[in-house]
N, C-alpha and C positions, 0 to 999 in steps of 0.2 A: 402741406399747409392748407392748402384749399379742397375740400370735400365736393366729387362730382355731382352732388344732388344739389349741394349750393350753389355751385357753377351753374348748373340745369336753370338753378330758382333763379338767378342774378337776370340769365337772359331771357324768361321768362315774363320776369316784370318791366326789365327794359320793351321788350315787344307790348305787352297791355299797357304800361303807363300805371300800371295800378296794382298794388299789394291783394286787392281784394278781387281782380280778376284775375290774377295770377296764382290766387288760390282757389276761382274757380275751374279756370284750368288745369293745375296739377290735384283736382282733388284734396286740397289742404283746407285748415280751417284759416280765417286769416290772421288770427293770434299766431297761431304755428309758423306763416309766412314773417311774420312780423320778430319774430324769436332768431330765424333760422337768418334773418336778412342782418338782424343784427349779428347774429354769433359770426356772420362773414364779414362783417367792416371790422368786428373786432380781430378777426384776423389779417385783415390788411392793414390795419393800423388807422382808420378811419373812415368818416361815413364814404357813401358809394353813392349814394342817391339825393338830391335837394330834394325834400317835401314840398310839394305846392298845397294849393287850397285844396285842387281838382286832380291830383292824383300825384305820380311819382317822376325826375328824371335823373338821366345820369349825371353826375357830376364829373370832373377831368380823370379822377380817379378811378370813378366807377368806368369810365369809357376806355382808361387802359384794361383792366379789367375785364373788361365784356369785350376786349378784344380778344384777349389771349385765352376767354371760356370759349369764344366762338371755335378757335381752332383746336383746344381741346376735345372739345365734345365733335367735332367733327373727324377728328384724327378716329378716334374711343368709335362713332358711328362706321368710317372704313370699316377698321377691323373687326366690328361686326362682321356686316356685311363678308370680309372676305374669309374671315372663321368660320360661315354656314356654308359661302361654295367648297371651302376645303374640307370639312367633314362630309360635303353630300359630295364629292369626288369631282364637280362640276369646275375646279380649277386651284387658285392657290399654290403655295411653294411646298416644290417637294425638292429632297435631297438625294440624289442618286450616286452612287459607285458602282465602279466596275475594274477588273484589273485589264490590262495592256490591249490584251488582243481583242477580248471584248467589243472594243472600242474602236475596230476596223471596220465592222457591219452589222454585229447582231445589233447590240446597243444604238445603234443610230437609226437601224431598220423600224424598230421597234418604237423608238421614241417620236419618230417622223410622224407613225402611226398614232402615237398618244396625241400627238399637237395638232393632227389633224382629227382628231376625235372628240379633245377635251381642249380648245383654245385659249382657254381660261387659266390650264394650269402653267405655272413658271419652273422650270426647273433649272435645279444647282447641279451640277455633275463634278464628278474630281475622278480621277483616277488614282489608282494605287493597288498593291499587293493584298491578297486576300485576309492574312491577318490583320492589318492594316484595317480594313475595309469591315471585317465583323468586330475588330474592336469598338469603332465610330459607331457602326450600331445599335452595339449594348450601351454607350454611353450618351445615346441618343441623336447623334450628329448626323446619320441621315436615316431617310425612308426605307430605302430598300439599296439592295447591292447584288450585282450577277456576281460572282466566284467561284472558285477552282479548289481541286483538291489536288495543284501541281502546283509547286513539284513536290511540296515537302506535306500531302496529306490535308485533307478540309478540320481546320480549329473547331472548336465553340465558343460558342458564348455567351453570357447568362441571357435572356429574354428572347433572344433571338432562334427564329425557327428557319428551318432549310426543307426545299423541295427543288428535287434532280430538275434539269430545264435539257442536258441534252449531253450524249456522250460525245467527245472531242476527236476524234483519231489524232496522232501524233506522228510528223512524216520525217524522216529525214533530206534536209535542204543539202545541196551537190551543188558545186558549180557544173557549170554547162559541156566545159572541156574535163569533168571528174570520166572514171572508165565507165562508172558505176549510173552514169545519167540518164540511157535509156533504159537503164534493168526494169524489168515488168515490178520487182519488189526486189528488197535487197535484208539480207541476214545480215545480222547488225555485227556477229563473227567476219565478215568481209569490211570490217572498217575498224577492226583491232587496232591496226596503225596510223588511225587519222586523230590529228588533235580534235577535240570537242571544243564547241565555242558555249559557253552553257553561264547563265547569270549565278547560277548558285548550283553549289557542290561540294559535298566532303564534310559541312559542318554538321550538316541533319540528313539522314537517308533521304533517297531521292528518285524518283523513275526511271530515270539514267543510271545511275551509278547500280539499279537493281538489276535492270536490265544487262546491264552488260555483265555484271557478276555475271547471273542464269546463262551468257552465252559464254563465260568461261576467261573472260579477260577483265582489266581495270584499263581504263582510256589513256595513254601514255603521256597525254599531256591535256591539259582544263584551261582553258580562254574565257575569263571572266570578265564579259560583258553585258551588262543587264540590257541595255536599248535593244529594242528590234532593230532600230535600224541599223546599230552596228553590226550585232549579228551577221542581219543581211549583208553586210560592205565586206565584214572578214568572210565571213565565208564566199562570197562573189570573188575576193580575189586569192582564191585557194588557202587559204591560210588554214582551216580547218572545216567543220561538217556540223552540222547544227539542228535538233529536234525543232521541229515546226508544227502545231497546229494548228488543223484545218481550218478552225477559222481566222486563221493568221493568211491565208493564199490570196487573199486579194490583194494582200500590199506585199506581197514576194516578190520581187523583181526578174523582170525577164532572163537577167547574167543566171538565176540560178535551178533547178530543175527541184520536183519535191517527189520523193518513190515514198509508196509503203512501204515499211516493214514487215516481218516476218512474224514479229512477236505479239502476239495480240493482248498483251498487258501493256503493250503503250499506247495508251488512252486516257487520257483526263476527263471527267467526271465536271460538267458545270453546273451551278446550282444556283436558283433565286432566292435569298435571305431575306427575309423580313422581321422585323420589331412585331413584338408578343400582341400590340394592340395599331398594326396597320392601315394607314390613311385610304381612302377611296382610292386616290388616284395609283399608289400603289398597287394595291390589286388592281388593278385594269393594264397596268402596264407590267406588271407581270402575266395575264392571259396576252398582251399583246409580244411579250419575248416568247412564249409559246407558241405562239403563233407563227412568230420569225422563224423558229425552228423544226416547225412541221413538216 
């Protein structure tokens, strides 16, 4: 309804008192003031300003008016302002994802480091599954994301670009009283007979289910638990044996012991994703998950 340049003008002349200082301020002529001052009462449905002899003021109208330009144009002046630190990478909202384990240390290591670098920036975090997380990408919902090409292989998606951040090793978790808990390493043929506790299996190929083909068996029984922390609780209380990566061991619980494995294809692959046209602060906090992982 209302045009910000008229908004601009209204409060303008309210400050001068005068159509014709208020066009020597905005560089107007004062006809042009006088047109544009009109076309704005015409839009509110009547005048805004009593005429004096000696210049101009507001009327009740004009002063609801010139209340709510004020906080327009000040709202409209913020986000200037916070539109130039977000593109110079100096602060502003950024949107981050990460999936599960992520989110035990690299991700927090890292961000600690951005907030004491960049104070300015605000960030949004969500967690969620790697498809999940490059679809929100391409669809612009957030800046950047850490992911996985576990268990079921790294997606794509249109705009978005990937670069490796660090390979994962994958342990297997034992309860404490398992035979198998001091072994130096353990061949995954030596756990033929234990249930697997695993979030996902059997709908899509999987690191697991390849793995254990290559050692000659199928897992005799799948415990379909997606939390960590259930994982951790069944397997702690023997129920079954559960793939864990390494950056999943700070939050492992003491009930439970983690051995390498034997097979050196289980490892996951983590990667920092970024949108085709990447905010400052993004890149900085991707050289700072680099850095985490040095």
């Amino acid at each position: 309804m209302f045009e910000i340049d008229a908004l601009r003008l209204l409060v303008t002349v309210a400050e001068t008192g005068s159509f014709t200082k208020a066009a020597v301020r905005l560089n107007y002529t004062q006809s042009a003031v006088s047109r544009r001052i009109a076309a704005l009462e015409g839009a509110a449905g009547g005048a805004l300003f009593e005429r004096l002899p000696r210049g101009v003021r507001l009327n009740p109208a004009g002063r609801t008016l010139h209340r709510h330009a004020l906080e327009v144009l000040d709202r409209l002046a913020r986000a200037e302002r916070e539109l130039a630190v977000l593109h110079a990478g100096q602060g502003g909202l950024m949107h981050l994802g990460a999936f599960a384990t992520a989110n035990i240390s690299l991700v927090p290591t890292a961000l600690r480091a951005l907030l004491d670098a960049r104070p300015d920036v605000e960030v949004v975090a969500v967690e969620g599954p790697t498809d999940t997380l490059m679809g929100r990408l391409a669809d612009g919902a957030l800046d950047l994301a850490v992911v996985s090409d576990y268990p079921y292989g790294l997606p794509s998606a249109d705009g978005v670009t990937t670069s490796v951040l660090c390979e994962d090793e994958l342990f297997v978790a034992l309860p404490r009283e398992h035979r198998l808990a001091s072994a130096p390493v353990v061949d995954l043929r030596e756990l033929r007979d234990e249930a697997w506790i695993q979030g996902a299996y059997g709908d899509r190929p999987t690191m697991l289910a390849d793995a254990c083909a290559r050692a000659g068996f199928t897992p005799r029984k799948i415990i379909r638990i997606a939390e960590w922390t259930g994982k951790f609780g069944y397997a702690a209380a023997g129920l079954g044996v559960a793939l864990v990566p390494s950056l999943a061991a700070d939050a492992v619980p003491a009930s439970l012991a983690l051995r390498p494995l034997t097979d050196p294809s289980l490892r996951r692959t983590v990667h920092v994703a970024l949108p085709a046209t990447p905010l400052p602060a993004a890149l900085k906090l991707r050289d700072l998950l680099r850095d985490a992982v040095a």
